[in-house]
C-alpha positions in Angstrom: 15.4 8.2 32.4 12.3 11.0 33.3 9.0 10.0 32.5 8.9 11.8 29.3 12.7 10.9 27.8 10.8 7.0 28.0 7.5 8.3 25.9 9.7 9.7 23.6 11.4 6.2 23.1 8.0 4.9 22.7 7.1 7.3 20.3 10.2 6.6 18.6 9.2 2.7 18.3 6.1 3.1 17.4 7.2 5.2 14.7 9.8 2.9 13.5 6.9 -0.4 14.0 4.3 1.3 11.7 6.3 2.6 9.4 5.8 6.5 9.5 7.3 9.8 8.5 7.1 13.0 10.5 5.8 14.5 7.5 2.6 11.5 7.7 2.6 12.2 11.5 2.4 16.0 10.8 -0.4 15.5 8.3 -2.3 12.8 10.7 -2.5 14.9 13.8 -3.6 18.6 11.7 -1.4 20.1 9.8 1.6 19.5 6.4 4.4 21.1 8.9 6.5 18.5 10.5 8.4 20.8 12.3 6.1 21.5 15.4 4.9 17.8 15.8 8.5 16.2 15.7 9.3 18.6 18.5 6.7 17.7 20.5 6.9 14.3 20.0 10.4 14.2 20.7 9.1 16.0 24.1 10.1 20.0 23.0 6.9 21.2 22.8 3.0 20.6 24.4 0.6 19.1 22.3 -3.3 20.3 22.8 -5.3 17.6 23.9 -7.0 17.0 20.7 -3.6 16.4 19.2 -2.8 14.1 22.0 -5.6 12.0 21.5 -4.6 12.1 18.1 -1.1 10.9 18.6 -2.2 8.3 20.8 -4.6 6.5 18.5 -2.1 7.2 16.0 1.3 5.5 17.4 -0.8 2.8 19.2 0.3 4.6 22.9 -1.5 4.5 26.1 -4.1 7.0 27.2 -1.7 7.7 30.2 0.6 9.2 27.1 -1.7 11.5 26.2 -1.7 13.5 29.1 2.0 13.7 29.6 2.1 14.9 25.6 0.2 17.9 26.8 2.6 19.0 29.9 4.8 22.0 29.5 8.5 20.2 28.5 11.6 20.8 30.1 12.9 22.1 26.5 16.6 21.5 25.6 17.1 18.3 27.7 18.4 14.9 26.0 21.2 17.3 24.5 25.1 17.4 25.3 26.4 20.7 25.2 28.4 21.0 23.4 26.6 18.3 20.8 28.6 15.0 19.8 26.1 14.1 17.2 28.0 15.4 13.9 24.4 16.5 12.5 23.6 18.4 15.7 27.4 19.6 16.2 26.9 21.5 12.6 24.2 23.9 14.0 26.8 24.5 17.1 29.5 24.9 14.7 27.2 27.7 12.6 26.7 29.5 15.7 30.5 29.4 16.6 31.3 30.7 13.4 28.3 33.0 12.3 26.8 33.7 15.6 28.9 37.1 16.1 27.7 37.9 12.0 24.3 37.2 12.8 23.8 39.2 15.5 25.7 42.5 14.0 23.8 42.0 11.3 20.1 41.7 13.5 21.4 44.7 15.2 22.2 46.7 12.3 19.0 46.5 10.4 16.7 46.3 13.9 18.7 47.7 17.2 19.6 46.1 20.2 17.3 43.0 21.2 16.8 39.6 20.1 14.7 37.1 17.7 12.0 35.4 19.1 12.5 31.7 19.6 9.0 31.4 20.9 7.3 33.6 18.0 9.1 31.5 15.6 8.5 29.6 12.3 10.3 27.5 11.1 10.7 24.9 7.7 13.3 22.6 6.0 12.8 21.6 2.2 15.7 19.4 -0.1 16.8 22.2 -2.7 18.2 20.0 -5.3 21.9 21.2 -6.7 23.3 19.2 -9.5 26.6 18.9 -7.5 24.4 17.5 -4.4 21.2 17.9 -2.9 21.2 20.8 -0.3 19.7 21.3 2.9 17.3 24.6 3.2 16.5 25.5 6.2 14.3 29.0 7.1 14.0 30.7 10.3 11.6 33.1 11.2 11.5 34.7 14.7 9.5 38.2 15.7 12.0 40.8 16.8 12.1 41.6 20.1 13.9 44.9 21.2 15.5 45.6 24.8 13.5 47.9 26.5 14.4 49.8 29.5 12.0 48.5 32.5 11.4 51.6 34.9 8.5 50.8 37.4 7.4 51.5 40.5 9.4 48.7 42.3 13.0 49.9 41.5 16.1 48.0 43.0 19.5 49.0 42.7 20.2 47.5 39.5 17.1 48.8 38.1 18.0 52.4 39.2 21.1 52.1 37.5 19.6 51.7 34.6 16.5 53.6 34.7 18.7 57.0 35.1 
């Protein structure tokens, strides 16, 4: 286990030993969005070091902690592709069957390129339904086109496509 999979278990504890939501975490370290903490707690995403130092005193962790919350992640590892987790395994299962609808559809209305998964924004709200509550989730990501990249440092492939 890295370094940071062992924070995360400690973050994880702590979390569990006082008590907390993400939501309270979120609020504690600077802002009402879960979303961007939780990642970065769960070691997605680099805190600044003020959060850090936040987090620390926080979850009770050691100021040895802080400085690995601020390090650049290796981002999608502690995940099984594909995902066993039935929660996790839904999102896969939405991209199975909507990925191809999604992207016709981004294309259609934008052109050829891709949403942003770094310009991104991203909540989740309970959307009450008298047949069961319902999970919303939004997704926000800046559109980014494929451009043509003709410089002055042209290899083979790029004079292919550069013609």
């Amino acid at each position: 286990m890295t370094a940071r999979e062992q924070l995360t278990e400690k973050v994880l504890a702590a979390k569990r030993k006082l008590g907390l939501k993400w939501s309270t975490i979120a609020v504690a370290l600077g802002t009402s969005s879960p979303i961007i903490y939780t990642a970065a707690l769960l070691g997605q995403f680099p805190l600044t070091a003020a959060e850090a130092e936040k987090a620390v005193a926080l979850l009770e962790l050691d100021e040895t902690d802080a400085v690995l919350l601020t390090e650049s992640p290796s981002r999608g590892t502690g995940i099984t592709m594909p995902p066993t987790d039935p929660l996790i395994y839904r999102f896969y299962e939405l991209v199975q069957n909507y990925g191809t609808t999604w992207k016709a559809l981004i294309e259609e209305e934008f052109g050829d390129g891709i949403m942003s998964a770094i310009d991104f924004n991203m909540s989740i709200a309970r959307q009450s339904d008298p047949k069961g509550d319902r999970v919303k989730i939004e997704m926000s990501g800046k559109f980014l086109p494929f451009k043509r990249f003709c410089g002055k440092a042209r290899s083979i492939v790029s004079n292919l496509l550069c013609v």
